[in-house]
Structure formats: C-alpha cells, structure tokens
Residue frames relative to the residue before (quaternion, step in Angstrom):
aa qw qx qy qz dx dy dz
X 1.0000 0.0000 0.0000 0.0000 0.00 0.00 0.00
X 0.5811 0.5182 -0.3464 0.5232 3.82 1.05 -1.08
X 0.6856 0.4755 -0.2654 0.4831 3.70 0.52 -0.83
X 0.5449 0.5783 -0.3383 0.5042 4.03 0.67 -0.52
X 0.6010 0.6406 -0.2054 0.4316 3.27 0.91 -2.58
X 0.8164 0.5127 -0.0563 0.2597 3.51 -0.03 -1.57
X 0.4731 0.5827 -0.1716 0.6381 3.12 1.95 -0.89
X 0.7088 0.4727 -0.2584 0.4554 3.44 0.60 -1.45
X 0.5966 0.6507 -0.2383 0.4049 3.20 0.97 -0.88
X 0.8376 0.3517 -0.0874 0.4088 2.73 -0.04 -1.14
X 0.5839 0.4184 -0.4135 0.5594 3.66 1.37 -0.03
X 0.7540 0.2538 -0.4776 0.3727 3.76 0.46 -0.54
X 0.4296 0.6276 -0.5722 0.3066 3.70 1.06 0.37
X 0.6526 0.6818 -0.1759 0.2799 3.50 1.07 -0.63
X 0.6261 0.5838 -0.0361 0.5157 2.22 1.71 -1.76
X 0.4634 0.7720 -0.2809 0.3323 3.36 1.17 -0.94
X 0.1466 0.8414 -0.5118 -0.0925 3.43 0.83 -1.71
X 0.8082 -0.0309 -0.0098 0.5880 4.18 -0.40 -0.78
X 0.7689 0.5721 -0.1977 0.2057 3.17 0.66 -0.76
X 0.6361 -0.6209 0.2642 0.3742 3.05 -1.23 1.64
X 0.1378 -0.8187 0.4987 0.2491 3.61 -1.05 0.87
X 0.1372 -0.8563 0.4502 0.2126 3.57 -0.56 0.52
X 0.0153 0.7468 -0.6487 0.1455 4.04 0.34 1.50
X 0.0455 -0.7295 0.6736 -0.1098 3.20 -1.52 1.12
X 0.0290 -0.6638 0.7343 0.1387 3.31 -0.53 0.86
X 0.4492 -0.6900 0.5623 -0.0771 2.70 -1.93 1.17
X 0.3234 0.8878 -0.3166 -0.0838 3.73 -0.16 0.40
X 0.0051 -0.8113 0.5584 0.1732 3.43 -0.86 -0.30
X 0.5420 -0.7092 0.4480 0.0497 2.74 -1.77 1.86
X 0.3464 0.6391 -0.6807 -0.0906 3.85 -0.30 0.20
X 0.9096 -0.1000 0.0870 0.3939 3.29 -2.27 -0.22
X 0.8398 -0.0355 -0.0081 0.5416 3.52 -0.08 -1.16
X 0.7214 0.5202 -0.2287 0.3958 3.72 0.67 0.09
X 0.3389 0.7611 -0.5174 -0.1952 3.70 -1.02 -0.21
X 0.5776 -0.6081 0.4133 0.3546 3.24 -1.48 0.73
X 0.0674 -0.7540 0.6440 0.1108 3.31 -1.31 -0.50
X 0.1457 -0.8201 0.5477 -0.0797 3.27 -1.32 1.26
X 0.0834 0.7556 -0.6465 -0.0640 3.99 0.19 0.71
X 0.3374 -0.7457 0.5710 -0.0634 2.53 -1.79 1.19
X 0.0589 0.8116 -0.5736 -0.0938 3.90 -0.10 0.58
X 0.7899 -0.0979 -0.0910 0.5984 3.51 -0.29 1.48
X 0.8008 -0.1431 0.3348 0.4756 3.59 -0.50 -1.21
X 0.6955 0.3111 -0.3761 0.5273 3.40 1.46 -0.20
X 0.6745 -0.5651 0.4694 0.0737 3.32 -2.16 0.53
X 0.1698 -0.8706 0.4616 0.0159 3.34 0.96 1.24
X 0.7815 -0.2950 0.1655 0.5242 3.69 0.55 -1.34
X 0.0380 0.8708 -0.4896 0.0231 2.98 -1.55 -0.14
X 0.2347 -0.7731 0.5463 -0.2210 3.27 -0.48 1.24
X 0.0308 0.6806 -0.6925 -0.2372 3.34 -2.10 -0.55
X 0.3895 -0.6887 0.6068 0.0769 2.78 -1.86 0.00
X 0.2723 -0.7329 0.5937 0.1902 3.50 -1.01 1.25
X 0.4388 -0.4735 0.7098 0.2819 3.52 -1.95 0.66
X 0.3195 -0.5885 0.6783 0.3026 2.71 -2.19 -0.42
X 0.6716 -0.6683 0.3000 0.1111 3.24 -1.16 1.29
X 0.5689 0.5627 -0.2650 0.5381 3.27 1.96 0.07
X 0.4502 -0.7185 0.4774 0.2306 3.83 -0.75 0.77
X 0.5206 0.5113 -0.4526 0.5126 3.63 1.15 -0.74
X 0.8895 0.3049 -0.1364 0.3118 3.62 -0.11 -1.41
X 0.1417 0.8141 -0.5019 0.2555 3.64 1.94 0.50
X 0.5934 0.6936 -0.2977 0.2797 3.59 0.62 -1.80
X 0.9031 0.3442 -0.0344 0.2544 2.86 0.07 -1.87
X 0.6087 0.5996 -0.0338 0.5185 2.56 1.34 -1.60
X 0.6550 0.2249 -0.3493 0.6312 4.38 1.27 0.33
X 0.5766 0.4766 -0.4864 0.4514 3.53 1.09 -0.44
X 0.7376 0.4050 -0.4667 0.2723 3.77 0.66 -0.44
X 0.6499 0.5672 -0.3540 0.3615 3.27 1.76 -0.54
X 0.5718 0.6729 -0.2849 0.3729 3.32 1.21 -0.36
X 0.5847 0.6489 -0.2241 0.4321 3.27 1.63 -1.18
X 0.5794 0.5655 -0.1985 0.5523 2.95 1.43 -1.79
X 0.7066 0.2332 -0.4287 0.5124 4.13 -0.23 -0.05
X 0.7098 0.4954 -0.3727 0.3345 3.65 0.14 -0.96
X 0.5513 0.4773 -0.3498 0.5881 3.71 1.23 -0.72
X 0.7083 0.4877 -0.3772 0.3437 4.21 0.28 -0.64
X 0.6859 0.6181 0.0095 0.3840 2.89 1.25 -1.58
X 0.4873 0.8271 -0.2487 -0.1287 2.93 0.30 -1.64
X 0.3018 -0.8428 0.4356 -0.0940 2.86 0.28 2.33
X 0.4735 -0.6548 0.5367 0.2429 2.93 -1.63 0.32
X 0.7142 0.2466 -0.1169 0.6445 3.65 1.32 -0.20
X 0.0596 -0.6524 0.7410 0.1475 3.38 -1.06 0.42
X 0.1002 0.8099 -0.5616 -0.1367 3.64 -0.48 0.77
X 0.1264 -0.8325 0.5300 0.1009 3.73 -0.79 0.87
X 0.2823 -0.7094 0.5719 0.3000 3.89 -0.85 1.07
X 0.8176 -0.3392 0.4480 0.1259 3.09 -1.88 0.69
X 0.2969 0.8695 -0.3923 -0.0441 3.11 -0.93 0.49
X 0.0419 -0.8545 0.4777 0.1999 3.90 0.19 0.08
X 0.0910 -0.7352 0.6595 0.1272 3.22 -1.69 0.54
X 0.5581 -0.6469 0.4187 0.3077 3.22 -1.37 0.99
X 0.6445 0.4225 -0.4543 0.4470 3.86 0.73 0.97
X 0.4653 -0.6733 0.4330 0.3777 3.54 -0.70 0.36
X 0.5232 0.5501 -0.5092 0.4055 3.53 1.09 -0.21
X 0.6604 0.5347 -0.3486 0.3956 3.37 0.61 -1.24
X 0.7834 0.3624 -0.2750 0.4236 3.56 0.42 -0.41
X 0.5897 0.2976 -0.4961 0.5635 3.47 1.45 0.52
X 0.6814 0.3402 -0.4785 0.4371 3.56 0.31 0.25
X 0.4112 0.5153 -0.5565 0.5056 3.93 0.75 0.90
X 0.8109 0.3716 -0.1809 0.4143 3.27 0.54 -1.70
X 0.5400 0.3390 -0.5696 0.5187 4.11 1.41 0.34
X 0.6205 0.5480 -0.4500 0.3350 3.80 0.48 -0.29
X 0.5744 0.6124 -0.2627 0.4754 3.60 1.25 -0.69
X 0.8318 0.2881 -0.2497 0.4033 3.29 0.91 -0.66
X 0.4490 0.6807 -0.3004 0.4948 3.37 1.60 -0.12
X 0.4334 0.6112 -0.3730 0.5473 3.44 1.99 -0.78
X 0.7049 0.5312 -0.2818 0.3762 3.02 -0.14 -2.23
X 0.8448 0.2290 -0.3942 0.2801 3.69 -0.31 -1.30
X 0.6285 0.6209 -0.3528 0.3082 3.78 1.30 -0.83
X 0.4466 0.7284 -0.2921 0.4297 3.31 1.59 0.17
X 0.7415 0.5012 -0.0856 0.4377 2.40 0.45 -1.85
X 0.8291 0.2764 -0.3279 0.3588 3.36 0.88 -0.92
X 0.4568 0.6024 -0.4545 0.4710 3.72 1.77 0.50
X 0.4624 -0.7084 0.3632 0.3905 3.79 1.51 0.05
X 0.4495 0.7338 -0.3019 0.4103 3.42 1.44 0.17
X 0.4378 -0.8127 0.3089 0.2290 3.35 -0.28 1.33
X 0.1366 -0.8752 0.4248 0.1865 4.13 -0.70 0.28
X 0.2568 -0.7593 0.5886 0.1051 3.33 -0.64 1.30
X 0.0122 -0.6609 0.7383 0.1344 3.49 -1.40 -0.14
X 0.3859 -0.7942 0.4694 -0.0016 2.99 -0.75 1.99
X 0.2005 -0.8204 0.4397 0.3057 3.85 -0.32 0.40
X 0.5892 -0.5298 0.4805 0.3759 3.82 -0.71 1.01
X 0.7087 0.5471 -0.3608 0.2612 3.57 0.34 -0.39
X 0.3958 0.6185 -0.2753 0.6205 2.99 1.97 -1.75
X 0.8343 0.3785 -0.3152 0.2476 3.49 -0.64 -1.25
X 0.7571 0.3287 -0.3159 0.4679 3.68 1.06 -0.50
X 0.5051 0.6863 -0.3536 0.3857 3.36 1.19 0.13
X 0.8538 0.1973 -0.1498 0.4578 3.08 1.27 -0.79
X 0.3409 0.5819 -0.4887 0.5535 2.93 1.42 1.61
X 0.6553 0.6629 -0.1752 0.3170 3.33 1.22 -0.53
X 0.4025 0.7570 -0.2487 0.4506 2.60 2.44 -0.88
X 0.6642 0.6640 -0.0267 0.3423 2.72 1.30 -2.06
X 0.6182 -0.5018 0.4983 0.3432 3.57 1.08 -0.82
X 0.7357 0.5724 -0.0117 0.3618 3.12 1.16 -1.04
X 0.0321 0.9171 -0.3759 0.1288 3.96 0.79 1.55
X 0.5778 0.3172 -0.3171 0.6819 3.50 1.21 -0.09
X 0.6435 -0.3931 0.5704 0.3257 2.96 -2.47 -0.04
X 0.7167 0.4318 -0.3981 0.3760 3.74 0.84 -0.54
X 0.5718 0.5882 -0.4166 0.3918 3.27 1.23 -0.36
X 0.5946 0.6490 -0.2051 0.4280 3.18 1.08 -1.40
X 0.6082 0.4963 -0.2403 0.5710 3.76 1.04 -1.17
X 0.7113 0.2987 -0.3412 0.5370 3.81 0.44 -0.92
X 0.5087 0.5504 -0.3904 0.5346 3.49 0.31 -0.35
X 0.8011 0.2338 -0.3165 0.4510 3.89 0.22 -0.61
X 0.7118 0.4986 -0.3279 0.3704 3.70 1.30 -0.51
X 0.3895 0.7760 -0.2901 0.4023 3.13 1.87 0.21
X 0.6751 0.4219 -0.0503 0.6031 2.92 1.35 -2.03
X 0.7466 0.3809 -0.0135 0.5452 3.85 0.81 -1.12
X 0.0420 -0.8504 0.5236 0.0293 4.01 1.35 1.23
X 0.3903 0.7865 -0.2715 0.3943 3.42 1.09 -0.66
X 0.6855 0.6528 0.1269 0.2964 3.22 1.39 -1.47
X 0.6197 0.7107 0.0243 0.3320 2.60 1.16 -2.14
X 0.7901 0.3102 -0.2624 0.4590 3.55 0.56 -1.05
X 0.4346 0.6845 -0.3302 0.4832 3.22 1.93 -0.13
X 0.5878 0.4575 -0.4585 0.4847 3.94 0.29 -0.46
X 0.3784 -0.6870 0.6131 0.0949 2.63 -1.74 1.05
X 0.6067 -0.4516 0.4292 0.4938 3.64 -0.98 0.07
X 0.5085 -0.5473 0.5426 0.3841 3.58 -1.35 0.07
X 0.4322 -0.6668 0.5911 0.1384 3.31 -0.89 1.44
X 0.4094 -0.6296 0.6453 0.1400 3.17 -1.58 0.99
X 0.7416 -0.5308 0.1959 0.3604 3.40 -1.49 0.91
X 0.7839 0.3713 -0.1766 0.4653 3.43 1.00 -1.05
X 0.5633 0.5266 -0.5422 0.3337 3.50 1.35 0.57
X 0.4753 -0.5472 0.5326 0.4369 3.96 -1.20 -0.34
X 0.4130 -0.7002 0.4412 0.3801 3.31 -0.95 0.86
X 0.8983 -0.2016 0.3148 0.2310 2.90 -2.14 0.45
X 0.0849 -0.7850 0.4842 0.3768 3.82 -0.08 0.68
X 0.3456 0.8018 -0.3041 0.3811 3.69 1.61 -0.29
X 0.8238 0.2678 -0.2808 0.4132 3.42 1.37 -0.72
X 0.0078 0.6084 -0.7083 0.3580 3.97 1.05 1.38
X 0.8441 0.4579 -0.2732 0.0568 3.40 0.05 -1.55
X 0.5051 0.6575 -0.1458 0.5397 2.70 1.93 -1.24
X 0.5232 0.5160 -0.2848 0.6156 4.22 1.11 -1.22
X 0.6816 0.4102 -0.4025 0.4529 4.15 0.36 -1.20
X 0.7158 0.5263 -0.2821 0.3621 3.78 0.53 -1.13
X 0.5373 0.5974 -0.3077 0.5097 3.39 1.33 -1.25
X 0.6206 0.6499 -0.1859 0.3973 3.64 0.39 -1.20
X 0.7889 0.1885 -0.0608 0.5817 3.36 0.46 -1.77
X 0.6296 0.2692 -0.5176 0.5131 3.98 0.50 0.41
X 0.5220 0.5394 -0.5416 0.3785 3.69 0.76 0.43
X 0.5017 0.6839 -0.1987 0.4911 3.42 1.26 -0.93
X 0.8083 0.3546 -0.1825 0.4331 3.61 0.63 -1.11
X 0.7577 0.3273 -0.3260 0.4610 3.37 0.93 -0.90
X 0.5756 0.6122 -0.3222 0.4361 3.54 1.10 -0.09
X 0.7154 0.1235 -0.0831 0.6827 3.61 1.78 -0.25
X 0.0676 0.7717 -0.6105 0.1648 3.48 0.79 0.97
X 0.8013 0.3838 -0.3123 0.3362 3.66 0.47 -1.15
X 0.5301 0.7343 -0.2398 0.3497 3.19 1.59 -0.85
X 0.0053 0.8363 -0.4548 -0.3063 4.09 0.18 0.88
X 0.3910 -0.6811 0.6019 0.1448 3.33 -1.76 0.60
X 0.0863 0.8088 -0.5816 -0.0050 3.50 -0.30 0.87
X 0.2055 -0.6095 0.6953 0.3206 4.02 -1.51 -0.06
C-alpha cells in the first residue's frame, strides 16, 4: 500500500505544477498506537497506523523515527493532531512527550502544527447527525468508499474498541481540519 501511496504521490505532486498544494497529514495518538490520515485537498490519499513502544526511556526516539518516516513520505503542509486526555497522569505525560516530539519533527520538515480539540471534532460531526465514533466512521466510509470494508461492526459495551478505529478518529480529525480551513492556504 506505502509503495502504491507514493507513486500516487508523487504524480499528483507533479501534476500539481503552480498550484497551491493543500496535504495534511492527519493524526491520532492513542497508548501504544497512532493512526494517520494524508490528505490532498479534500481528498484521502492514505492511511495507515503506527505502533509505539511500551517503554518510556525509548518513547523519544522511537515516534521521532516514526514520525520522520511519514513527514519525509508525505510531506505535508500541516500535521494536525486531536487532543486528548486520559484519566492517568502518566497517560497525559506520555501524550504530552509524544506531542512534543510532534511539534519539533514538524517544525523541522517546515510543516505547520495544529492541535485539534476533541470537542471541535465531535461537534462538527454532530452538525452532521453523527454522535458516536461508529457513526462518525460510517459517515467517513460513506464519504471515503476507499474505507468502507475497513469499518468495523459496532462494538458492544464490554468489547475494546476496534484497533482499526485510530484510523477512522485520524480521518475524522483531518476532514475536520479541512472543512473548517478550506479557505485558509496550506503549503510545505
């Protein structure tokens, strides 16, 4: 798929010529994993995730290399990343060392960094009809067919969700991102 992705790339970089390009990678951060959505204007280029390691010593490196690794494939003009809290304080320092490992690998791909609030993002699904994550997920494989065979069933209370839906949260996120800054260009 990364090999396909890249091709694609790299022709509508081409293809592009003067024009303003508008690529967003899109993510979301959970415990051991994140998703990831690129965006080329309004369409859905790829997507995918990535797993952490479960050690704090080797956190650093070990998202700076995954992070490098999309921003070097990709190379977006935004990295936007939704918010997130957990009800442990570790979890929310190991969001906020992953957040900044974002921030600097950006920064040094020149590529701008939002942090998206979780609220924004379900609010304007709500507009939509659209109060759960499964709604929200059909609702993106609807718009994003591509997608589709990807949705999981709706998960019963006592199951864990889907690990499939980072991806679906990464997409939500970055078409929140777009239609909320549609006029706004994004360049790398």
């Amino acid at each position: 798929m990364a090999e396909r992705a890249e091709a694609s790339i790299a022709a509508k970089t081409i293809d592009a010529g003067p024009q303003v390009r508008r690529r967003v990678l899109a993510l979301e951060i959970r415990a051991s994993r994140m998703g990831f959505a690129v965006f080329e204007d309004m369409e859905l280029i790829d997507w995918g995730a990535k797993s952490f390691l479960q050690t704090a010593n080797s956190l650093r490196p070990y998202v700076s290399a995954r992070i490098r690794a999309l921003l070097t494939t990709y190379c977006p003009g935004i990295v936007a990343v939704r918010e997130r809290q957990y009800f442990s304080a570790s979890g929310n320092k190991r969001f906020a060392t992953i957040l900044d490992v974002l921030r600097r690998e950006a920064k040094e791909q020149r590529a701008k960094f939002k942090v998206i609030s979780a609220n924004s993002v379900e609010q304007h699904f709500a507009k939509r009809g659209c109060t759960t994550k499964h709604e929200i997920a059909t609702n993106l494989s609807r718009r994003f067919e591509h997608l589709s065979w990807k949705l999981p069933k709706p998960r019963k209370v006592y199951e864990s969700e889907a690990p499939i839906m980072a991806v679906f949260d990464a997409v939500a996120t970055g078409f929140d991102f777009l239609e909320r800054n549609a006029d706004i260009p994004i360049t790398s």
